[in-house]
C-alpha positions in Angstrom: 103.0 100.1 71.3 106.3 100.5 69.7 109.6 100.1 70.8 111.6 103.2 72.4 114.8 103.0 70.5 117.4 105.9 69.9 117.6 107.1 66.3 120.3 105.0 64.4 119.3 101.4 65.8 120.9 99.2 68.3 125.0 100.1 69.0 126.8 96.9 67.5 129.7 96.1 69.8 132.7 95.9 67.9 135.7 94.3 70.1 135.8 92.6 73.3 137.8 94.4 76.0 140.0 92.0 78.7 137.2 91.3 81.9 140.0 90.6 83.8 141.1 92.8 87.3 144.7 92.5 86.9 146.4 96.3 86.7 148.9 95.3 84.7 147.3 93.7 81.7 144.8 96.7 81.8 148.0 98.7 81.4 149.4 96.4 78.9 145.5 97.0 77.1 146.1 101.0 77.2 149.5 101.1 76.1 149.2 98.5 72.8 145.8 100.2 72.4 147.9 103.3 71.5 150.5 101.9 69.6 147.6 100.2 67.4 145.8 103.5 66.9 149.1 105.7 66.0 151.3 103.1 64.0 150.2 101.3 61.2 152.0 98.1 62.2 149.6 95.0 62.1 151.9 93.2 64.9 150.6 95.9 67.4 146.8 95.1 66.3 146.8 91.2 66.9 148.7 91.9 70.1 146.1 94.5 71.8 143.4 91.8 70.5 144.7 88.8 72.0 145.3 90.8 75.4 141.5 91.2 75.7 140.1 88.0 75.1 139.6 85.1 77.8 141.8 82.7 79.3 141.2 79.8 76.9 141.6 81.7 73.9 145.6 82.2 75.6 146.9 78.7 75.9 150.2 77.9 77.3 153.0 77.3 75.3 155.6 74.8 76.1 159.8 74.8 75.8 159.4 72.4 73.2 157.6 73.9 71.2 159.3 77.6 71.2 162.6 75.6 70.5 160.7 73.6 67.7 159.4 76.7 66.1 162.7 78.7 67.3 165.0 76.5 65.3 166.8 78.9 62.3 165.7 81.9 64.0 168.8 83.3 65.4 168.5 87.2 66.7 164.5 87.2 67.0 162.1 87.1 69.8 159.8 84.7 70.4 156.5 86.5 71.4 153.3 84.7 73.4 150.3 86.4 74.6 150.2 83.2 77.1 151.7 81.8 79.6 155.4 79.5 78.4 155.7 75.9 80.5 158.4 74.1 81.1 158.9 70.8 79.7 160.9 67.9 81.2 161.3 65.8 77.4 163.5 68.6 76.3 166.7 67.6 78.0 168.8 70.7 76.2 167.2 74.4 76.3 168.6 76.8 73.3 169.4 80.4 73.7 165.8 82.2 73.1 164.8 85.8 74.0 161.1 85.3 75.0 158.5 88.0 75.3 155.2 86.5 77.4 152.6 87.3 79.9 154.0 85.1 82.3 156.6 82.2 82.8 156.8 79.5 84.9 159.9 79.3 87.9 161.5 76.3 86.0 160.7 78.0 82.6 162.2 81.1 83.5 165.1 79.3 85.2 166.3 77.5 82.3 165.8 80.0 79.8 168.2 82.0 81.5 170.7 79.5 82.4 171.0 78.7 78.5 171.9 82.3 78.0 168.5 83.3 76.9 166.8 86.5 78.0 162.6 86.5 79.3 161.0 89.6 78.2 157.9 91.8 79.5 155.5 93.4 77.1 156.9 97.1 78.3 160.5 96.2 77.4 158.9 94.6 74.3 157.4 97.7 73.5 161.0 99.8 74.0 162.7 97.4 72.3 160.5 96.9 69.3 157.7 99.4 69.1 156.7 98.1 65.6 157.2 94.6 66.3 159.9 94.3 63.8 162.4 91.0 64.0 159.9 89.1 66.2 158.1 86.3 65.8 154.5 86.0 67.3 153.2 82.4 67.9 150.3 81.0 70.1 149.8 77.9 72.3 147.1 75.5 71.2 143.8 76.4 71.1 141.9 73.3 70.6 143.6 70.9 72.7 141.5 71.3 75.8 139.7 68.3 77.2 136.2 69.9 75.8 137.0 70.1 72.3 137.1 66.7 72.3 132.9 66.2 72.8 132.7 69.2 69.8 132.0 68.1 66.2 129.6 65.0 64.2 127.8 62.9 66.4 130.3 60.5 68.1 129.9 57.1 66.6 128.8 58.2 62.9 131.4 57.5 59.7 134.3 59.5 60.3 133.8 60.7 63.3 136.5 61.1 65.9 134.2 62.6 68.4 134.2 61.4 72.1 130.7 60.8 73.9 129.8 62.7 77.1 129.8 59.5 79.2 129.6 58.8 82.8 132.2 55.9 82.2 134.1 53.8 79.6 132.9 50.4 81.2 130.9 47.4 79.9 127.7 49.0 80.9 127.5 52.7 79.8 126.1 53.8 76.1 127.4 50.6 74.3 124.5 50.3 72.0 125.1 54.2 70.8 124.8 54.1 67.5 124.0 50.8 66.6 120.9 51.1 67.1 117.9 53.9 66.2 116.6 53.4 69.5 119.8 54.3 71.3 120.7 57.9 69.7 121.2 57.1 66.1 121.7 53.7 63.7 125.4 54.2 62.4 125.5 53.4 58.6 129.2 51.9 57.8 130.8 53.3 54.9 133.1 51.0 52.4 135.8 53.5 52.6 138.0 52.0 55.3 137.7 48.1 54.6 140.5 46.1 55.0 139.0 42.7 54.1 136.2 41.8 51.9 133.9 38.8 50.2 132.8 39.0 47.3 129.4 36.6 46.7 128.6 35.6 43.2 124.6 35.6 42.0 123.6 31.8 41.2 124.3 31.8 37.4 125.1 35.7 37.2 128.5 37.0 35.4 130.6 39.1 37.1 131.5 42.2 34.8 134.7 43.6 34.2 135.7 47.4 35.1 138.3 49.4 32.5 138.6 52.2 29.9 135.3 51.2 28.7 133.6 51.3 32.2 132.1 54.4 31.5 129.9 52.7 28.6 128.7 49.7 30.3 125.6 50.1 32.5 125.0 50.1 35.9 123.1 47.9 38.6 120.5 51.0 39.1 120.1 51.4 35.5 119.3 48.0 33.9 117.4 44.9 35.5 119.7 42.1 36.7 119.7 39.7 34.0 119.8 42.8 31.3 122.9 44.2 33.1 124.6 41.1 33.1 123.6 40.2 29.3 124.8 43.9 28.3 128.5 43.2 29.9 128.7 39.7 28.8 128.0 40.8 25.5 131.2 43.5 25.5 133.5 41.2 23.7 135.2 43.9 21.6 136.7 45.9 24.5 137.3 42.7 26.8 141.3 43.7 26.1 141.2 46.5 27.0 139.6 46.3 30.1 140.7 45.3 33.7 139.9 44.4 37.0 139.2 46.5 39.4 142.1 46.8 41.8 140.4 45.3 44.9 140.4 42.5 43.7 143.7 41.0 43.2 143.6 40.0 40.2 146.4 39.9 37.7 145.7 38.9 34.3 142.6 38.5 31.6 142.7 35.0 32.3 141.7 35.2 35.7 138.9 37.2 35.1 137.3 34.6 32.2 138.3 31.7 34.9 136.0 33.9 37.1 133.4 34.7 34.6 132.8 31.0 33.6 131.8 30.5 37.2 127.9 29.4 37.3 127.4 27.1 40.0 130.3 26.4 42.8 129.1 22.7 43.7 131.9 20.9 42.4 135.6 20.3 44.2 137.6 21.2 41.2 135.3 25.0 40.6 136.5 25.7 43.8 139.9 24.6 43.2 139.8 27.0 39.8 138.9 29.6 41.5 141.4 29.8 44.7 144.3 29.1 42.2 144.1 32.4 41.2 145.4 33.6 45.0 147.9 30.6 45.3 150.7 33.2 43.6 149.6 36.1 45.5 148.7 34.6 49.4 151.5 34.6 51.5 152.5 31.3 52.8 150.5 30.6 56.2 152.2 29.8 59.2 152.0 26.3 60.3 148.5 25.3 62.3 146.3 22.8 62.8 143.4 22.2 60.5 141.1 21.8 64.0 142.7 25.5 65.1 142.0 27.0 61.7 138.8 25.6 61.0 137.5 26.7 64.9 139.0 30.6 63.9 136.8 31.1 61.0 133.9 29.5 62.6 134.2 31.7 65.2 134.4 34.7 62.6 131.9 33.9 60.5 129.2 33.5 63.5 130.3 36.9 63.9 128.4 38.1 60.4 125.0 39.2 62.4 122.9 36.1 61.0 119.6 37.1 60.4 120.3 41.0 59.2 117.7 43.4 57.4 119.0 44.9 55.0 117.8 46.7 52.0 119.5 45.3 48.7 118.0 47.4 45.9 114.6 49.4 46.6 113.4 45.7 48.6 114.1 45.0 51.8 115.8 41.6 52.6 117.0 39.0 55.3 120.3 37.6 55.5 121.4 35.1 57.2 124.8 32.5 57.1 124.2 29.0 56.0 126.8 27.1 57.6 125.9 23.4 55.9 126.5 25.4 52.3 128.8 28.3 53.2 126.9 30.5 51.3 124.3 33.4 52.2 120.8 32.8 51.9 118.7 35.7 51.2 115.3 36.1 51.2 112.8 38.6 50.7 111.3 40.2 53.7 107.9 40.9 51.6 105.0 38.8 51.9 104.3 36.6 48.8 107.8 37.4 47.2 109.9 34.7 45.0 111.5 32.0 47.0 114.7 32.4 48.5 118.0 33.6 46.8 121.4 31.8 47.4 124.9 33.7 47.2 127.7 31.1 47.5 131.0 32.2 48.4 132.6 33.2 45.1 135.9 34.1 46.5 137.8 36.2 49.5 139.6 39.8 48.4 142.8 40.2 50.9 142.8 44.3 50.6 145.6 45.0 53.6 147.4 42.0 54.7 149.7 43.8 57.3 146.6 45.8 58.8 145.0 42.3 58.9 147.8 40.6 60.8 147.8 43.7 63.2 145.8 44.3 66.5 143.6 47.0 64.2 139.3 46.1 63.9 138.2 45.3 60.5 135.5 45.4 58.6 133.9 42.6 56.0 132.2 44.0 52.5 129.7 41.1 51.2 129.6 42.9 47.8 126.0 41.6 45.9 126.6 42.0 42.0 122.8 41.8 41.1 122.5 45.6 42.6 124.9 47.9 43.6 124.7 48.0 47.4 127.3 46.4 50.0 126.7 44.7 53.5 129.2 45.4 55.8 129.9 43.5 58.6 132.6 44.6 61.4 134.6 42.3 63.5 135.8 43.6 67.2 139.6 43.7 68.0 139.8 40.7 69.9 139.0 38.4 67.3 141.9 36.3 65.5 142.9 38.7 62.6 144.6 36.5 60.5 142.0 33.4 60.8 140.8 34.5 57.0 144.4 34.4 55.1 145.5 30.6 56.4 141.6 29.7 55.5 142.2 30.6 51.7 145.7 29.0 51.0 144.5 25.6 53.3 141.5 25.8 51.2 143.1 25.2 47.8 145.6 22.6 49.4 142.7 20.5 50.7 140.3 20.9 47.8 142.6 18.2 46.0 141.7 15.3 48.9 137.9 14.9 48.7 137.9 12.9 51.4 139.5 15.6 53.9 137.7 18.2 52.2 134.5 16.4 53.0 135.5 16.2 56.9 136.1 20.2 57.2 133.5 22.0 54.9 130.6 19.3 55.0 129.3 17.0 52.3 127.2 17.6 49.3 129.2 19.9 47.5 131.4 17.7 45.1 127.7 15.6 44.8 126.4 15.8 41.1 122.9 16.1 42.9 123.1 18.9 44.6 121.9 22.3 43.2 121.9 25.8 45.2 118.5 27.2 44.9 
């Protein structure tokens, strides 16, 4: 059997006409329906089509906002297919001549007490058939409480979107999106870090980014020990290039300082390497070394010990070794090589007056054998600034062995001890 349709196919419907029962905007409808059909003035068009459609699609528009867009406007009308609010922050109302669908009693009251005139869509229509010297604006159309919920999933990178929750409590939906069992997994971009640490390879180089960036290889393209043999072995082009911005760095010298780096076991590597932020950390305020050393404890439990991550095409453990202050990662695969150790090269201070604010940040453990990042984020009520006294009390205390022993542990300065 076929279908029993009229020659010519299905009738399209081409506008929307106004659902509502109120004579007067059907009027309104009929009479801007005829000045769009026998002039050939656009204004009468958007007018007739914003009478017919629905009630959220004609927001209300506030004083303020007719006085904000008002301003320099002298001798026009304002027009709003809408309904124009009062609003109680404007202390001062100027003279307007408003054409609307309907005001509010205060509205209306102190538009005509500033001298100002309120207009109905007839006397618009006798006053300016064409809709010349008027200006047409429209209340906000996305700021109901539903357009809120509409857009990426909430949670995701870059997403402002709120969740349809019962409540904002301690107990609804506070694993969305950080884990795949609970909606989605959330993958944190390194777009918005404010603070980062940068960990150093045992015995790897750390290459150099400049005008000549675009000939060295990358991570993805070359093995680890090629990569870092073909940018070690750029030495015609090693003035011209520069660091890359994140990291603070000034001058050629600091880079080779960085680049002759191999092994940080010794008090005086570690006291090469912070020099370099000793001209650009701000002087700490004054704490105690038993304060300080109990914030940036408390931070670094924070970095998810014992996190999967994939580094490369492999996937990989990671986990905080507070003894060596280093990361110790180790193959997830069965049979792999033995562990890998990633000592804390040195600490990047991005945004110092975000990190001395009230703002969350996030923590970029950059690995320079590939070309991925592990991020870690810390929560708001966490001590913000624990990281920037830790690196300028760090180079002060690297000079006494003894007190540098007490805070970060013994071993290091010991000719003995390798990282493996």
């Amino acid at each position: 059997m076929g279908i029993d349709i009229v020659a010519g196919g299905r009738i399209k419907k081409k506008e929307r006409l106004a659902k509502t029962e109120n004579p007067y905007i059907l009027l309104l409808c009929k009479l801007y329906k005829f000045l769009a059909r026998r002039t050939e003035s656009k204004f009468n068009k958007v007018i007739y089509k914003r009478l017919n459609m629905s009630g959220r699609n004609k927001p209300p528009l506030s004083l303020s906002k007719l006085g904000k867009f008002m301003a320099n406007k002298d001798g026009k009308i304002a027009v709003v297919v809408g309904t124009v609010t009062d609003d109680k922050r404007m202390y001062e109302v100027p003279k307007l001549t408003v054409c609307a669908l309907r005001f509010t009693e205060t509205a209306r009251a102190r538009i005509i007490k500033a001298g100002g005139e309120c207009l109905t869509f007839d006397k618009l229509a006798m006053r300016s058939p064409l809709g010349q010297g008027t200006v047409l604006l429209r209340g906000p159309v996305k700021s109901r409480e539903a357009e809120r919920h509409f857009g990426k999933a909430p949670g995701v990178p870059n997403s402002s979107t709120a969740p349809y929750v019962r409540a904002k409590g301690r107990k609804f939906e506070k694993a969305r999106g950080k884990r795949a069992s609970c909606g989605f997994k959330a993958i944190y971009s390194a777009k918005d870090l404010t603070l980062c640490i940068f960990l150093l390879r045992k015995g790897a180089r750390i290459p150099l980014w400049g005008s000549a960036s675009a000939k060295m290889p990358t991570g993805r393209q070359l093995e680890p020990e090629a990569f870092y043999s073909a940018v070690s072995s750029t030495e015609s082009s090693v003035k011209d290039q520069r660091c890359p911005r994140s990291w603070s760095v000034c001058s050629m010298e600091d880079c080779r300082t960085f680049q002759d780096v191999h092994e940080i076991q010794h008090v005086h590597e570690i006291q090469e390497i912070h020099n370099v932020w000793e001209e650009e950390t701000p002087t700490p305020e004054s704490d105690s070394d038993e304060e300080a050393q109990a914030r940036i404890d408390r931070l670094l439990s924070e970095l998810q010990a014992g996190r999967e991550v994939m580094l490369g095409h492999k996937l990989a453990t990671v986990a905080y070794n507070h003894s060596l202050h280093c990361f110790d990662v180790q193959d997830s695969d069965v049979g792999s090589a033995p562990e890998l150790l990633y000592p804390l090269a040195a600490m990047d201070e991005c945004l110092p007056s975000r990190i001395r604010g009230s703002a969350a940040y996030e923590v970029k453990a950059q690995f320079f054998n590939t070309t991925d990042d592990l991020v870690f984020r810390f929560s708001k009520r966490q001590d913000q600034a624990a990281f920037v006294p830790m690196l300028h009390r760090m180079s002060a205390e690297a000079r006494k062995v003894d007190k540098w022993h007490e805070d970060w542990g013994p071993g290091w300065d010991d000719d003995s001890t390798e990282l493996e």
